[in-house]
GUVEX-657669 format. One record per atom (N, C-alpha, C, O): residue in one letter; x, z, y. Coordinates in steps of 0.1 Angstrom, whole numbers, plus 5000, padded with zeros to 4 digits. Example, Ala and Ser with C-alpha at 12.3 -4.5 7.8 and 13.67 -1.06 7.14 Angstrom:
// residues 2
a513250784943/a512350784955/a513250784967/a514250854967/s512850714978/s513750714989/s512950795000/s513450805011/
END
This chain:
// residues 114
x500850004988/x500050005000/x500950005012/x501850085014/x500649905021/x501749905033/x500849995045/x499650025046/x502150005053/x501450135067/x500450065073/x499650145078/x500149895075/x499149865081/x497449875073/x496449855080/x497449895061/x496849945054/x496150085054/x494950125055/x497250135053/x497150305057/x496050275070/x494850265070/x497150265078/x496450265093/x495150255097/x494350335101/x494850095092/x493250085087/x492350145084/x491150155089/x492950205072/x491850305068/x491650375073/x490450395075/x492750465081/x492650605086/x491550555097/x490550625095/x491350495105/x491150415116/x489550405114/x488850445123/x488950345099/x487350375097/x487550525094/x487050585103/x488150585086/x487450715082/x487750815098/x487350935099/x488350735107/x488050875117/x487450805126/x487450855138/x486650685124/x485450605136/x484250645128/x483150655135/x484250665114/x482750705108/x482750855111/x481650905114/x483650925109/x483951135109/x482851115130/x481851165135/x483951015135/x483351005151/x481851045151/x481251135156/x481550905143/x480050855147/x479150945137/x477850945138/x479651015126/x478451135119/x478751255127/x477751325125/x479551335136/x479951385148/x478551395157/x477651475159/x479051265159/x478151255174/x476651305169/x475851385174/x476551195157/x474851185153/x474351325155/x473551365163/x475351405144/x475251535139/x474551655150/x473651735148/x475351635160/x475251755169/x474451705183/x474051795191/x474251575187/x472551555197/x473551525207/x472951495218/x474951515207/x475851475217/x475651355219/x475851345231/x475451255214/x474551115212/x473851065221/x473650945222/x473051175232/x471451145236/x470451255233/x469351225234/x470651355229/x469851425226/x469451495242/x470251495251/x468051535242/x467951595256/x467151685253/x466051665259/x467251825244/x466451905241/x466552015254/x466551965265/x466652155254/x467052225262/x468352275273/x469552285271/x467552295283/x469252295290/x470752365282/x471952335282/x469452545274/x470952615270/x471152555258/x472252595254/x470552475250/x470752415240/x471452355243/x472452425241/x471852245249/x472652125251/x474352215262/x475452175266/x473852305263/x475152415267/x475752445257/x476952405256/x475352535246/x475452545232/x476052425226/x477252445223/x475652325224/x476052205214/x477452155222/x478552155215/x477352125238/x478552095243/x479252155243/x480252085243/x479552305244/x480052425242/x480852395225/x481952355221/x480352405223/x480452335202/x481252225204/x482452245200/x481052155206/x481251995205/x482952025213/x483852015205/x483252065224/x484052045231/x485152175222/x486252155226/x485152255214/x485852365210/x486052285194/x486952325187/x485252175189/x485352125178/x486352005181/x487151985172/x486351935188/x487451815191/x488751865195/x489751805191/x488852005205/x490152045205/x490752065188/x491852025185/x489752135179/x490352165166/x491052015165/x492251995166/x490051905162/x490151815156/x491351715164/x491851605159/x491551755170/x493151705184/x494351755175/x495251695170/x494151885174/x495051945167/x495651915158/x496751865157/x494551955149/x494451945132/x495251785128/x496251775121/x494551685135/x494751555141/x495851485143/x496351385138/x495951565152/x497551535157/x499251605157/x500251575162/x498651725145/x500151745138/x500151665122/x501251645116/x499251635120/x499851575104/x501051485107/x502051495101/x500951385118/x502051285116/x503451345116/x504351325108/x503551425129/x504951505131/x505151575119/x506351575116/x504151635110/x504451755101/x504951655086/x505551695077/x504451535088/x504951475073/x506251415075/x507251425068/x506251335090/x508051305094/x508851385095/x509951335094/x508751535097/x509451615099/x510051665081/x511251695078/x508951645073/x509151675056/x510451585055/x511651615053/x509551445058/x510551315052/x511851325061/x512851285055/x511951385072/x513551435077/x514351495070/x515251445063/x514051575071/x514851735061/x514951655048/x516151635045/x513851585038/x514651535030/x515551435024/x516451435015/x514851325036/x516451265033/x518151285042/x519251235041/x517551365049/x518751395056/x519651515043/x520851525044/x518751605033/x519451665025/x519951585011/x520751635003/x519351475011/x519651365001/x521051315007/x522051335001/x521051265017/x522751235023/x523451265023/x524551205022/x523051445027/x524151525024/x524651515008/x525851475005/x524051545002/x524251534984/x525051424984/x526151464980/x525051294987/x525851174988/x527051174992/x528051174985/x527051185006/x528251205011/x528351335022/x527951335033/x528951445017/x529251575018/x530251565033/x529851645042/x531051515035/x532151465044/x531051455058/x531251525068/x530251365057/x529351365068/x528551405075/x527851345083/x528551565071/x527551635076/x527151695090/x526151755094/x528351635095/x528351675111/x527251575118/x526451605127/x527551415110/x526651345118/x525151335114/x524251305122/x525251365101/x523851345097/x522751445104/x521751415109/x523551635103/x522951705107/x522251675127/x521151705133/x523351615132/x522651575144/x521651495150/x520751485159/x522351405137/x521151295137/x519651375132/x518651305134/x519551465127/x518551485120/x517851525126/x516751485125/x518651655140/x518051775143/x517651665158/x517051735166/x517651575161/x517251505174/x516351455172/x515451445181/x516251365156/x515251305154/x513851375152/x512751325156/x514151575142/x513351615145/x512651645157/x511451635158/x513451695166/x512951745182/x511551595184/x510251585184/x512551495185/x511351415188/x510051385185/x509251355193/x509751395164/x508651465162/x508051535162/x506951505156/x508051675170/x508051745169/x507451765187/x506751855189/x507751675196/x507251685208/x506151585207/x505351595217/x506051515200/x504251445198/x503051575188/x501751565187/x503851665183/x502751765181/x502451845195/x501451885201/x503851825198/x503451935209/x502651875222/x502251925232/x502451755217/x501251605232/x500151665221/x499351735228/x499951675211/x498851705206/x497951865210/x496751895213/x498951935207/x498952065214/x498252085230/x497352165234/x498652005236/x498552035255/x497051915256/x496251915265/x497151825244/x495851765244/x494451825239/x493351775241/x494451945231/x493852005224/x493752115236/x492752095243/x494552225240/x494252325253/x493452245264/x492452295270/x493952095268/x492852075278/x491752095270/x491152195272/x491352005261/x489951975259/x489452115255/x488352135260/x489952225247/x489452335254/x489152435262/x488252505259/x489852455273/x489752455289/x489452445297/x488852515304/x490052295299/x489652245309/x488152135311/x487252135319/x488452055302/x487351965304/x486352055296/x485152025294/
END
């Protein structure tokens, strides 16, 4: 299965999770009561922060796996090179590692602020 495949899919299963979401909770159009629809938005808005989150660390948290282990697979190979690998490793993690943390500051707004 190639990543544009993946991607794909991921892409319906989180445009259908969207749209049984919306249906679900009256965020859609629903126009029942004022504190109801305070309630639901109230809901709705503390559930997308989750789902920002939850969301938006899997990718850092699986690149971050596949770091560590092929960067410990290298080591095992060639032992001599540990100076560069280890740098290489620990930069490349930082970098994954600051798209959780976009996920993070995107998840506090949408609980907060908006």
């Amino acid at each position: 299965m190639t990543a544009g495949t993946i991607a794909r899919r991921v892409a319906v299963v989180l445009a259908f999770g969207a749209a049984a979401f919306l249906a679900s909770t009256g965020v859609a159009g629903a126009a029942e009561g004022a504190a109801d629809n305070a309630f639901t938005a109230d809901g709705s808005k503390y559930l997308a922060a989750g789902l920002a989150m939850g969301l938006g660390s899997i990718g850092p948290a699986i690149g971050i796996g596949m770091l560590g282990g092929r960067a410990m697979e290298a080591l095992g190979r060639n032992p001599e090179a540990a100076g560069a690998i280890q740098t290489n490793m620990i930069l490349a993690i930082a970098f994954a590692e600051a798209i959780g943390i976009y996920a993070l500051v995107v998840a506090i707004l949408i609980g907060f602020v908006f």
